[in-house]
N, C-alpha and C positions, 0 to 999 in steps of 0.2 A: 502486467502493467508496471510502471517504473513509477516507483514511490520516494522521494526524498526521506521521506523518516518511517520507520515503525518499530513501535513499542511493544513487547506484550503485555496487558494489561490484567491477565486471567491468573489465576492461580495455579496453573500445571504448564507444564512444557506442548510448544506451538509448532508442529511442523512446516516448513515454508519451502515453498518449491521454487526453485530460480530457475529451472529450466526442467526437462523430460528425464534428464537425469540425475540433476543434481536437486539433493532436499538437502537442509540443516534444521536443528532444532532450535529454538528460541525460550532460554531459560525464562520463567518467572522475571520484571523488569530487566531484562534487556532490550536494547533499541539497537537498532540497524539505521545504517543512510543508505542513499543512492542505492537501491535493489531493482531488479528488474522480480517483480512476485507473480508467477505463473496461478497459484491458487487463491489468490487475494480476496475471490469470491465465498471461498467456503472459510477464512479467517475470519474474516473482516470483525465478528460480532466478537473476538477475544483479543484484540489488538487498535492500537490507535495511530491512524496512517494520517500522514502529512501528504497530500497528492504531489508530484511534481505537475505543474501548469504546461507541459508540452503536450501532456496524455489528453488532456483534456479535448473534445472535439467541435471542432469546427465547422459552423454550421455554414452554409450556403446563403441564407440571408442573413444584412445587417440586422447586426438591434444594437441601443444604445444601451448604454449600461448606465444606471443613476445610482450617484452617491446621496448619502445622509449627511 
């Protein structure tokens, strides 16, 4: 999934997978932009992800969306 931002937020080093091959580690607060995160699912709970809105999916029916 392609995330605009992510932080780590945990106190130990995060491994992050951007593809089948390639991993980097993600020290204690550092943030990342624009990633494509292959494991985003098994992170998620030690990092704080900004979504990019094109991941997002797009359902077949309208709906309205209401503001406050």
């Amino acid at each position: 999934m392609i995330v605009r931002r992510i932080k780590n937020m945990s106190g130990f080093d995060v491994p992050i997978e951007l593809d089948e091959r390639t991993t980097v580690v993600m020290k204690h607060g550092e943030e990342y932009k624009n990633l494509n995160v292959d494991n985003l699912e098994k992170i998620k709970s030690f990092v704080s992800v900004e979504y990019d809105l094109s991941e997002v999916p797009i359902l077949e029916n309208k709906r309205k969306i209401l503001f406050d």
